[in-house]
N, CA, C and O atoms as a Maestro MAE file, in Angstrom:
{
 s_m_m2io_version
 :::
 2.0.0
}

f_m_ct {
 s_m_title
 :::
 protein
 m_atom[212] {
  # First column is atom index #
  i_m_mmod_type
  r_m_x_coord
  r_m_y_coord
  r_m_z_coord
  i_m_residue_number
  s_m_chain_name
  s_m_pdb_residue_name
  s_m_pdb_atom_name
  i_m_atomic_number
  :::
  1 25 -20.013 27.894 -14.940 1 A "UNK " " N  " 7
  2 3 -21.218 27.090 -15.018 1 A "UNK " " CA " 6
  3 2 -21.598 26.676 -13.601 1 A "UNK " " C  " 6
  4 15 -20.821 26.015 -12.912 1 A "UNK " " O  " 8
  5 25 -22.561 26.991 -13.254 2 A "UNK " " N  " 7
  6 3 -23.376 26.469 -11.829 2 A "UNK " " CA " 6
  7 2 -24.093 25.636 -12.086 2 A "UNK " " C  " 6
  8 15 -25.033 25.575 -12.879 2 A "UNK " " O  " 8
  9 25 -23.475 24.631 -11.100 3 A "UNK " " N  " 7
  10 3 -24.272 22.986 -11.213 3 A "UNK " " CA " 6
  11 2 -25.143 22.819 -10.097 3 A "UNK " " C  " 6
  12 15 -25.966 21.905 -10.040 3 A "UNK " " O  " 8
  13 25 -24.984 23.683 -9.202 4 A "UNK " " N  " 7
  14 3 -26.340 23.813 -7.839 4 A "UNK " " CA " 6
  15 2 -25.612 22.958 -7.027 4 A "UNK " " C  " 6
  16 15 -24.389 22.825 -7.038 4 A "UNK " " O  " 8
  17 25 -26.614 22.240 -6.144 5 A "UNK " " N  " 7
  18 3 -26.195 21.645 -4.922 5 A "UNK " " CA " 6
  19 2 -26.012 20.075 -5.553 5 A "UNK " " C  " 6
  20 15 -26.090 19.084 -4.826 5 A "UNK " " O  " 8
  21 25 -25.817 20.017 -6.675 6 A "UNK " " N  " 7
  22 3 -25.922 18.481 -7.231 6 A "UNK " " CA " 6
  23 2 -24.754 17.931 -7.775 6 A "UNK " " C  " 6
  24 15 -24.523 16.758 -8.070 6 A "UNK " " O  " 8
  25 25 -23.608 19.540 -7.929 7 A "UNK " " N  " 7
  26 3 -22.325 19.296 -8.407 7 A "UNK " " CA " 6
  27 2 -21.109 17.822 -8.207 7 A "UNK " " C  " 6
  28 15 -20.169 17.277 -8.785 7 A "UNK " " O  " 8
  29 25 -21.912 17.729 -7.022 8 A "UNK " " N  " 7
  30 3 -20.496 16.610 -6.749 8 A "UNK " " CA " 6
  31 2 -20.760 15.276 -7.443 8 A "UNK " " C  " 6
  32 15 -19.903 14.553 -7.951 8 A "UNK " " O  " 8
  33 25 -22.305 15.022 -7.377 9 A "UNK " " N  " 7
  34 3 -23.120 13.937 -8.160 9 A "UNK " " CA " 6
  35 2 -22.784 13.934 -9.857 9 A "UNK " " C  " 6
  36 15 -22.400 13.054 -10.628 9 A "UNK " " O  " 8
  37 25 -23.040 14.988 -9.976 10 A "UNK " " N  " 7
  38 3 -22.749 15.293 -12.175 10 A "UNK " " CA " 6
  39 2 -21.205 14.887 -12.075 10 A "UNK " " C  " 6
  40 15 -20.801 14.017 -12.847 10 A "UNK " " O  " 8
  41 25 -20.513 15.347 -11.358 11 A "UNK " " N  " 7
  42 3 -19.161 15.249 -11.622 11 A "UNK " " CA " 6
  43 2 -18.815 13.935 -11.932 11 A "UNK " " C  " 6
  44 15 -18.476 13.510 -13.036 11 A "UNK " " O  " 8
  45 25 -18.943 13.212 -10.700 12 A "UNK " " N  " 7
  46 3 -18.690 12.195 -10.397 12 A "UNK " " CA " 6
  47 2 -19.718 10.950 -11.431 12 A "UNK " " C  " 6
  48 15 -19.299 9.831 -11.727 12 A "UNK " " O  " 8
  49 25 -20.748 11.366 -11.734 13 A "UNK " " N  " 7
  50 3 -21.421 10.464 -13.156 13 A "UNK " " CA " 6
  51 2 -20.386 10.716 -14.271 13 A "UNK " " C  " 6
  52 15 -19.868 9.678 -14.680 13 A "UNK " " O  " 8
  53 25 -19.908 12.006 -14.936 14 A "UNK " " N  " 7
  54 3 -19.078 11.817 -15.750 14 A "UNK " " CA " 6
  55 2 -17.867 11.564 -15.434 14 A "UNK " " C  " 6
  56 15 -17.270 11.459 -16.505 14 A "UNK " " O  " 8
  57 25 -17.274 11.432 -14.731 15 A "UNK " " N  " 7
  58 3 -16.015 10.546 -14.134 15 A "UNK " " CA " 6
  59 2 -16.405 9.081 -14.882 15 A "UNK " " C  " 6
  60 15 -15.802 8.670 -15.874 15 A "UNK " " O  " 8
  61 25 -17.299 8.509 -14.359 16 A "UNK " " N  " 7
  62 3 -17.640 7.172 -14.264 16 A "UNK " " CA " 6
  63 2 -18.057 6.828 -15.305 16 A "UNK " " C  " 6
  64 15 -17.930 5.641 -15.604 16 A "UNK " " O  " 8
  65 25 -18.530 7.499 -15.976 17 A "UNK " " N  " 7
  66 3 -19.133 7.134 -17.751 17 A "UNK " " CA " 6
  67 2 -18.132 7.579 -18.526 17 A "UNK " " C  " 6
  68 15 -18.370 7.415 -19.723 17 A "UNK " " O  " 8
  69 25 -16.745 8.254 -18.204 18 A "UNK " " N  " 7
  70 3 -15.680 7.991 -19.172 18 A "UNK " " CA " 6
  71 2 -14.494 7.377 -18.345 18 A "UNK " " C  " 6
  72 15 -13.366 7.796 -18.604 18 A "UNK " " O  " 8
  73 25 -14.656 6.381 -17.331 19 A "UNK " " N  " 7
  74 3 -13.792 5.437 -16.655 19 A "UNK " " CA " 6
  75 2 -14.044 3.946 -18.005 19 A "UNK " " C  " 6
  76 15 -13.306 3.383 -18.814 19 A "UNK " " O  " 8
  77 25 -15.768 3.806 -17.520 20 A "UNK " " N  " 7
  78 3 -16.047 3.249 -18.415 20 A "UNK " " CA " 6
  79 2 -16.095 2.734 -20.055 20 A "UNK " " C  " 6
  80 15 -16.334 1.693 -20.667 20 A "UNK " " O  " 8
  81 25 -15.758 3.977 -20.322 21 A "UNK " " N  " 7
  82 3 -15.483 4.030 -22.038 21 A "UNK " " CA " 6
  83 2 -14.068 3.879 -22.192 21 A "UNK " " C  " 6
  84 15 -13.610 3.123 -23.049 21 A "UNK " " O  " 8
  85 25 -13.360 4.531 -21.438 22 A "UNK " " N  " 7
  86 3 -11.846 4.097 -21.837 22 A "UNK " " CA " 6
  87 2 -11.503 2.756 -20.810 22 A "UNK " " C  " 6
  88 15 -10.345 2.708 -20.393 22 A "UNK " " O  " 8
  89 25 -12.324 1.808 -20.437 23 A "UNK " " N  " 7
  90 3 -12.193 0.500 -19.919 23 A "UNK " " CA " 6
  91 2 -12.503 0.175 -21.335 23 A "UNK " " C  " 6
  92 15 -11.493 0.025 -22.023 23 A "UNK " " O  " 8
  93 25 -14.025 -0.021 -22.158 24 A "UNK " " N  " 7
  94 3 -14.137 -0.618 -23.028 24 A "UNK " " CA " 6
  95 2 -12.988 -0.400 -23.985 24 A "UNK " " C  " 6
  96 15 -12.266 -1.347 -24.296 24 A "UNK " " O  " 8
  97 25 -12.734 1.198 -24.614 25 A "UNK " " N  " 7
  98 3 -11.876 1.218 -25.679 25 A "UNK " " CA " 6
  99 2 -10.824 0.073 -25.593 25 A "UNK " " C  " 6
  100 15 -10.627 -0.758 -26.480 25 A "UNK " " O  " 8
  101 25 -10.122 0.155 -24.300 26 A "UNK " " N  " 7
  102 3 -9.049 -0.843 -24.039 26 A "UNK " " CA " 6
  103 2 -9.229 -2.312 -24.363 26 A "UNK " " C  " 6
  104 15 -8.603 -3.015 -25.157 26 A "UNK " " O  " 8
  105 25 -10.358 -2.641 -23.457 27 A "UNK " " N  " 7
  106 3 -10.891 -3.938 -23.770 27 A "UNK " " CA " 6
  107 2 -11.350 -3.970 -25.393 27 A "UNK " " C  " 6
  108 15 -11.144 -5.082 -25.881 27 A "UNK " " O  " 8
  109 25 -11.718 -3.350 -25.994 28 A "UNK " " N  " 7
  110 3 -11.651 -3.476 -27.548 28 A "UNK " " CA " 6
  111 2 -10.263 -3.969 -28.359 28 A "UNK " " C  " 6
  112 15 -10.050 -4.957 -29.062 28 A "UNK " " O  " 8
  113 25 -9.577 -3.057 -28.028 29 A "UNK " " N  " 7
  114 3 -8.422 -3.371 -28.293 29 A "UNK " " CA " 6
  115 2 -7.536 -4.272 -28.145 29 A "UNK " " C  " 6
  116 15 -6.808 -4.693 -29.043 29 A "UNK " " O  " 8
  117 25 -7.540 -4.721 -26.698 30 A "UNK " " N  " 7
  118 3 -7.122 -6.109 -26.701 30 A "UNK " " CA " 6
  119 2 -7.817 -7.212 -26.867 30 A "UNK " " C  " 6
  120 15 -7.046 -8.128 -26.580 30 A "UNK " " O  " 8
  121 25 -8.558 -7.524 -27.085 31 A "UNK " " N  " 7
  122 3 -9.309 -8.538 -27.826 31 A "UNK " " CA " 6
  123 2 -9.002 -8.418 -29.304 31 A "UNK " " C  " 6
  124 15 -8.440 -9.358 -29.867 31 A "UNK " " O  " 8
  125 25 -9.345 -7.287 -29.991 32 A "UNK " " N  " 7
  126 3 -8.743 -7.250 -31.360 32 A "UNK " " CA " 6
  127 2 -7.290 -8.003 -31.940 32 A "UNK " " C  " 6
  128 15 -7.134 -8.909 -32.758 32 A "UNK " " O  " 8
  129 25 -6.402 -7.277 -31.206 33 A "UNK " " N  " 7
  130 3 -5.170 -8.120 -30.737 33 A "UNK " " CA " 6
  131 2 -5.266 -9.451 -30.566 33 A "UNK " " C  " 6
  132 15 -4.982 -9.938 -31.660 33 A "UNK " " O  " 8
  133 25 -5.565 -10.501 -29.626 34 A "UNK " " N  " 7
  134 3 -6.062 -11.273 -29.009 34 A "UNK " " CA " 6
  135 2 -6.563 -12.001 -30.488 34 A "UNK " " C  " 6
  136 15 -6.012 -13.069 -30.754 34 A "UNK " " O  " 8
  137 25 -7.375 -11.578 -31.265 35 A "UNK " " N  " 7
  138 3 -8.630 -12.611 -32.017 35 A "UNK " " CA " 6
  139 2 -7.239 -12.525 -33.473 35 A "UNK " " C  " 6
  140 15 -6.984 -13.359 -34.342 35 A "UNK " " O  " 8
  141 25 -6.737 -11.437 -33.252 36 A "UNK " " N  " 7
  142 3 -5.878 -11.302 -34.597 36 A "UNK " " CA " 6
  143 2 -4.872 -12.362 -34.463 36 A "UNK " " C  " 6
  144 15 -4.677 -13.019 -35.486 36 A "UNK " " O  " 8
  145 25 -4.023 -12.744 -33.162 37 A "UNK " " N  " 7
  146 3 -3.233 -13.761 -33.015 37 A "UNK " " CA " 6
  147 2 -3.855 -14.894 -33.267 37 A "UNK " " C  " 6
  148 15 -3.479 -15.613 -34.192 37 A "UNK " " O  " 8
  149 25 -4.666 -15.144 -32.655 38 A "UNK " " N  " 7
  150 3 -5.230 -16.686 -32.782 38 A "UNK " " CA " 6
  151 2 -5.794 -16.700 -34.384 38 A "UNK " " C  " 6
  152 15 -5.926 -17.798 -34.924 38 A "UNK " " O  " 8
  153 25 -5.988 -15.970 -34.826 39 A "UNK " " N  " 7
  154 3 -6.675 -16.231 -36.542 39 A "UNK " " CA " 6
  155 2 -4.962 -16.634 -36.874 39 A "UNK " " C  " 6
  156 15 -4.745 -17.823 -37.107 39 A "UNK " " O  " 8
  157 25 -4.092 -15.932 -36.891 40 A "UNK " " N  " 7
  158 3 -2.600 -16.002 -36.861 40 A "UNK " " CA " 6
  159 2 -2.051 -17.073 -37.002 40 A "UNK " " C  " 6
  160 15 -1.426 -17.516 -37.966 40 A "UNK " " O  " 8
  161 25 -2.379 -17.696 -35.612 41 A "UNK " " N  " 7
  162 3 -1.939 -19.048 -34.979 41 A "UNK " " CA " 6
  163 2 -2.958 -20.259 -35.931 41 A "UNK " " C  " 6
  164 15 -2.440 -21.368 -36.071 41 A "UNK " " O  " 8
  165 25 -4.411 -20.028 -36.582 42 A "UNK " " N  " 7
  166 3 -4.856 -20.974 -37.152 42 A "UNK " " CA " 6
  167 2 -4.186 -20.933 -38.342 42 A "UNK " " C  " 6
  168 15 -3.544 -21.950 -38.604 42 A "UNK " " O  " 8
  169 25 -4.140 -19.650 -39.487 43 A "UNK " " N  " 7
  170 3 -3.666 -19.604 -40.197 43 A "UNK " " CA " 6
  171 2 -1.984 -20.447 -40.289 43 A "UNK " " C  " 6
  172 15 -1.727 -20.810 -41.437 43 A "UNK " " O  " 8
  173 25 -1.415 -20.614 -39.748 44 A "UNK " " N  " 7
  174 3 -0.191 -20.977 -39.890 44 A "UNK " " CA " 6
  175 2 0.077 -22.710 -39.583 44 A "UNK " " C  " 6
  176 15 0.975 -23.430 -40.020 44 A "UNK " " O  " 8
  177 25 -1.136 -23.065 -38.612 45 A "UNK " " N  " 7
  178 3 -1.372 -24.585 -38.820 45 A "UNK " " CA " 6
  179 2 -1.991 -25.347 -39.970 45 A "UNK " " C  " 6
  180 15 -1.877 -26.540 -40.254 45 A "UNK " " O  " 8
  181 25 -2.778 -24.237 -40.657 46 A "UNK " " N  " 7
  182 3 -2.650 -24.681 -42.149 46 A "UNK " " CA " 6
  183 2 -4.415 -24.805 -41.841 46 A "UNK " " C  " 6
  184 15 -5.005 -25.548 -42.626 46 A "UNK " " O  " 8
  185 25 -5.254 -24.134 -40.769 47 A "UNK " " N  " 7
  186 3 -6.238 -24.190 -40.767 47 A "UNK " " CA " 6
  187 2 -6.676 -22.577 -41.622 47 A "UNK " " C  " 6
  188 15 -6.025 -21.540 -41.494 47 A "UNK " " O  " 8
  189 25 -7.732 -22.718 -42.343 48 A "UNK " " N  " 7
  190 3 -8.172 -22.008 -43.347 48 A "UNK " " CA " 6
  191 2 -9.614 -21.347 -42.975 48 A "UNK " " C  " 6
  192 15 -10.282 -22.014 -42.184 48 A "UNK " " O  " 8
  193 25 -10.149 -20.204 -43.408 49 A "UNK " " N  " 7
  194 3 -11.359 -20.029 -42.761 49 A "UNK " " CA " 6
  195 2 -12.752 -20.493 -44.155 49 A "UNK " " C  " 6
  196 15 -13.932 -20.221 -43.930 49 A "UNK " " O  " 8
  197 25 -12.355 -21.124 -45.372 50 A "UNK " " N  " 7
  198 3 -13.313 -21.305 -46.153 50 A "UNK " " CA " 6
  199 2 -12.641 -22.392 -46.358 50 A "UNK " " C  " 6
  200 15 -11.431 -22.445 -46.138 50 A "UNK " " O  " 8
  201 25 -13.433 -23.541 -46.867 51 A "UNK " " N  " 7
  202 3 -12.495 -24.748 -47.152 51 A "UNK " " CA " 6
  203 2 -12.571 -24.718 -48.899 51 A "UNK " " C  " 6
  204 15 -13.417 -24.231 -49.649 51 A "UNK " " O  " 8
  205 25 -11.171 -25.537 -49.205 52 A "UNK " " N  " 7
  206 3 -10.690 -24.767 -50.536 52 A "UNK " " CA " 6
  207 2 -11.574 -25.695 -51.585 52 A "UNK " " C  " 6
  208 15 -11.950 -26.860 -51.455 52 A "UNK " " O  " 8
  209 25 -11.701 -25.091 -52.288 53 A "UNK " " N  " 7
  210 3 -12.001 -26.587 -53.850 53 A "UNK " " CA " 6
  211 2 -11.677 -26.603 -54.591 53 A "UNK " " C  " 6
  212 15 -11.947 -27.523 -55.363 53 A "UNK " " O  " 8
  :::
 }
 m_bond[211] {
  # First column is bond index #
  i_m_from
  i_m_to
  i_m_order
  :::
  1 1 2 1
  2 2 3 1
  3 3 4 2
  4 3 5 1
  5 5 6 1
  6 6 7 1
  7 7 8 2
  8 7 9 1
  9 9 10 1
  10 10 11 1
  11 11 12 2
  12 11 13 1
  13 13 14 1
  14 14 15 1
  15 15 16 2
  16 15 17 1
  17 17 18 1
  18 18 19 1
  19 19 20 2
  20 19 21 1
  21 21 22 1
  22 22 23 1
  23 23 24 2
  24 23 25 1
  25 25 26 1
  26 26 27 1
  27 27 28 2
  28 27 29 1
  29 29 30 1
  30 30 31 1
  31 31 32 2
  32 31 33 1
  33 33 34 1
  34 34 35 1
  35 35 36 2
  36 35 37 1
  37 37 38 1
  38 38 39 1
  39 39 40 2
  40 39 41 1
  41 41 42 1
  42 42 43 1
  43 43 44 2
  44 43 45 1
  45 45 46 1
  46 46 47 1
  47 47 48 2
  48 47 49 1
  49 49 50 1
  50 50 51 1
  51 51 52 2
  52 51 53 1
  53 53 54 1
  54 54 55 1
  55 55 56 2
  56 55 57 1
  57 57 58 1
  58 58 59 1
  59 59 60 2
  60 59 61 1
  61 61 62 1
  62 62 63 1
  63 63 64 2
  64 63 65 1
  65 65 66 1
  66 66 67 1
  67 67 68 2
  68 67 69 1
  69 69 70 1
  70 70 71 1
  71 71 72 2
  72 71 73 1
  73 73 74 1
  74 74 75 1
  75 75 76 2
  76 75 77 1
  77 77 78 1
  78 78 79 1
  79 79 80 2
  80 79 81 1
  81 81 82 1
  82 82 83 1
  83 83 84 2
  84 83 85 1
  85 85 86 1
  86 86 87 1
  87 87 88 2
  88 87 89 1
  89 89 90 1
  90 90 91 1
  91 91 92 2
  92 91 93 1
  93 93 94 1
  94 94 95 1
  95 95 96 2
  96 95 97 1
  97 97 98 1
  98 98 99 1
  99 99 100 2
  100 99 101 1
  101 101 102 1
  102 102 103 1
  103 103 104 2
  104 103 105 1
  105 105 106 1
  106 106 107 1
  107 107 108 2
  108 107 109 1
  109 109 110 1
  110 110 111 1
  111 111 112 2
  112 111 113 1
  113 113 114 1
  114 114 115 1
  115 115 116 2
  116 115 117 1
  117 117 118 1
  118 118 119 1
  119 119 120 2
  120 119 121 1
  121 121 122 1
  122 122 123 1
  123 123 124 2
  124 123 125 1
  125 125 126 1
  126 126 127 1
  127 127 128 2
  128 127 129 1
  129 129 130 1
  130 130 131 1
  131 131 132 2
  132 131 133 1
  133 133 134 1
  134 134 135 1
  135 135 136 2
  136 135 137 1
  137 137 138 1
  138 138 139 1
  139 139 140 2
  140 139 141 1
  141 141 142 1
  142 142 143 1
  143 143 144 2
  144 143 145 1
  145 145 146 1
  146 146 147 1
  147 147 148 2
  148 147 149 1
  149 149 150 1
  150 150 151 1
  151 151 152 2
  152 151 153 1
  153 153 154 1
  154 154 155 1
  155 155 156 2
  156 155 157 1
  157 157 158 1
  158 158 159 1
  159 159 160 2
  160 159 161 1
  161 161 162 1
  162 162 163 1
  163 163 164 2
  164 163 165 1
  165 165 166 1
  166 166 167 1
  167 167 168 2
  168 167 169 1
  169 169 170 1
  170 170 171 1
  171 171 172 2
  172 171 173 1
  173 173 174 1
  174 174 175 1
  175 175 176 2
  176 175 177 1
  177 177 178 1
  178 178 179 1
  179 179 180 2
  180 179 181 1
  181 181 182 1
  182 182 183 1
  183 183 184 2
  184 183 185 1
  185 185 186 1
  186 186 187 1
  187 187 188 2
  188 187 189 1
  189 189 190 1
  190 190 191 1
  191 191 192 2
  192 191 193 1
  193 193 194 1
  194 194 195 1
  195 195 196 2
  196 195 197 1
  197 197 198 1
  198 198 199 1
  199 199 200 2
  200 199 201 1
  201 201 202 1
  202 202 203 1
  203 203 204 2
  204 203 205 1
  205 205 206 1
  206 206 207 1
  207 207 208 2
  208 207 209 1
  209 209 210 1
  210 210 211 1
  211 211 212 2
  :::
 }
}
């Protein structure tokens, strides 16, 4: 595939737009983690997310 005289530019955009995505995936993930403990941590102080009747 011939990318012309622009090769080093394309390359280097998709470098950077999947640096980016596997930054977010990560950051997804730990936050998921992250929000799952603390629901965790409420749950077990006896805080509830609907209040009961």
């Amino acid at each position: 595939m011939e990318l012309g005289p622009h090769a080093a530019f394309i390359w280097a955009s998709y470098a950077a737009v999947a640096i980016v995505l596997l930054a977010l995936a990560a950051w997804l993930l730990w936050d998921g983690r992250r929000q799952r403990q603390l629901l965790e941590d409420l749950e077990a102080r006896g805080v509830r997310r609907r209040p009961q009747r």
